[in-house]
C-alpha positions as CSV (number, residue, x, y, z in Angstrom):
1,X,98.5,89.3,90.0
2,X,98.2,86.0,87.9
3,X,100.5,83.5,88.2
4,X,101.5,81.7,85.2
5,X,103.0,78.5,84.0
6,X,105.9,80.0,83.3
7,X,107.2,82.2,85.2
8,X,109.9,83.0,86.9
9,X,110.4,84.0,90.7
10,X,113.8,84.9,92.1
11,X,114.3,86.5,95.4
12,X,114.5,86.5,99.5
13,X,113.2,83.8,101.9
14,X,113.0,85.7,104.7
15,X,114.0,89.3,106.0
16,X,111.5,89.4,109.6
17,X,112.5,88.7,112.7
18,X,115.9,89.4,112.2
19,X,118.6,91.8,113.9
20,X,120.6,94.3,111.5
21,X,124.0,92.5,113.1
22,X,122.8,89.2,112.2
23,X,120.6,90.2,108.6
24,X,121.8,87.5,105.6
25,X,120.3,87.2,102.6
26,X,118.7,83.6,102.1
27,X,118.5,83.2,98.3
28,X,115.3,81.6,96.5
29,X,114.3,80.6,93.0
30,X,111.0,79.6,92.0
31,X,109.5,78.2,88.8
32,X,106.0,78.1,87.4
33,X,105.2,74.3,87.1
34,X,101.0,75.5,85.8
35,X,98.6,78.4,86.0
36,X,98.8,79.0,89.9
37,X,101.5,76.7,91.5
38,X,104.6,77.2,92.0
39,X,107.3,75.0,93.2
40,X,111.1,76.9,94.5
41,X,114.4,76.0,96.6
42,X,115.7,78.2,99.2
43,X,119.2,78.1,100.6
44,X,120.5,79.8,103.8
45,X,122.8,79.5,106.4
46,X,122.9,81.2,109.6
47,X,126.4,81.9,109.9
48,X,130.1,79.9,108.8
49,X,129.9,77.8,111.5
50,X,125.7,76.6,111.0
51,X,125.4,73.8,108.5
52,X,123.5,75.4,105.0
53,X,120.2,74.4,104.6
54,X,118.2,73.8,101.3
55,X,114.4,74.4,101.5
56,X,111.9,72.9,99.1
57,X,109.4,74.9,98.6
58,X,105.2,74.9,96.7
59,X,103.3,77.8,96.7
60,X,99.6,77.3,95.2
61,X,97.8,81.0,94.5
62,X,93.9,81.2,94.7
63,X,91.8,84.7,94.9
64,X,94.8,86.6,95.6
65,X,96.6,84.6,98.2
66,X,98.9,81.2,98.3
67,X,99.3,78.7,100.0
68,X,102.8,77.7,101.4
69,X,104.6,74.3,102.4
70,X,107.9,74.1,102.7
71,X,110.3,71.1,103.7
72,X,113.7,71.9,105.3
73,X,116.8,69.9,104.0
74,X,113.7,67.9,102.1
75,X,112.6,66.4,105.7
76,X,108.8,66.8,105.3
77,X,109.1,65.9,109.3
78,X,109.8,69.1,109.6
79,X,107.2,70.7,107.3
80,X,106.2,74.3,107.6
81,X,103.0,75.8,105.9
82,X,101.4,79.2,105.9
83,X,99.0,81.6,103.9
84,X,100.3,84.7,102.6
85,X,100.0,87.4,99.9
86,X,102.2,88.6,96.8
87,X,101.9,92.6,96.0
88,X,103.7,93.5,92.8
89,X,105.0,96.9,93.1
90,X,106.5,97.8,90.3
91,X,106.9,95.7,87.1
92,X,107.7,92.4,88.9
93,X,109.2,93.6,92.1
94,X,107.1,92.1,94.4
95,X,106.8,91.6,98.5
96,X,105.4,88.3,100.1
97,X,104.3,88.7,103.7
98,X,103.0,85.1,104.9
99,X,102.0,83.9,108.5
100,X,103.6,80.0,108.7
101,X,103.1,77.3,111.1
102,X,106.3,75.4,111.8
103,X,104.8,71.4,112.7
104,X,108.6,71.1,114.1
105,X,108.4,73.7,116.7
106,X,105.1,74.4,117.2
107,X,105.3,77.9,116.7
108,X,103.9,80.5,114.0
109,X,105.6,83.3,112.4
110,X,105.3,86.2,109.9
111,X,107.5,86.2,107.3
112,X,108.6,88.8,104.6
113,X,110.2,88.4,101.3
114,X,110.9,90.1,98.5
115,X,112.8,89.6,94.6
116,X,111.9,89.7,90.9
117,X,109.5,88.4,89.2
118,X,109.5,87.6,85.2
């Protein structure tokens, strides 16, 4: 599974943790920048009412995994990072499963996205 200058990503933030009555899609595009690192925004919103968040986003792959750090609304006090894994399945449809580490909240989580990538 290389990751190439380059490429495209386009997909899901996040799918886990989340009931069916409440499940939104939180769109995300990444972008190649080099060999191995990849740099992406994120936008989601919890509902009408919750203020929309954009979410930077670098990923660095080595040996099969990345690396993840991500900045909500840009605040890097905020700053989440993980390790995860990107499977392809079929011809750039891939899944991300990561475990992050939100500095803000203390707390770690496994997250699950999915999209396109070409």
């Amino acid at each position: 599974n290389a990751q190439n200058q380059g490429d495209w990503y386009v997909g899901t933030g996040d799918i886990a943790n989340t009931a069916w009555t409440e499940w939104s899609v939180a769109p995300t595009v990444g972008y190649g920048i080099a060999d191995n690192f990849m740099v992406g925004v994120n936008v989601s919103q919890a509902d009408s009412s919750a203020e929309m968040v954009l979410d930077a986003h670098v990923r660095y792959f080595y040996n099969g995994l990345f690396g993840y750090v991500s900045a909500p609304n840009l605040d890097t006090d905020k700053l989440t990072i993980g390790l995860g894994k990107m499977f392809t399945l079929h011809k750039g449809v891939y899944v991300d499963p990561k475990v992050v580490y939100d500095t803000n909240l203390k707390t770690t989580n496994l997250m699950l996205g999915f999209g396109l990538k070409f």
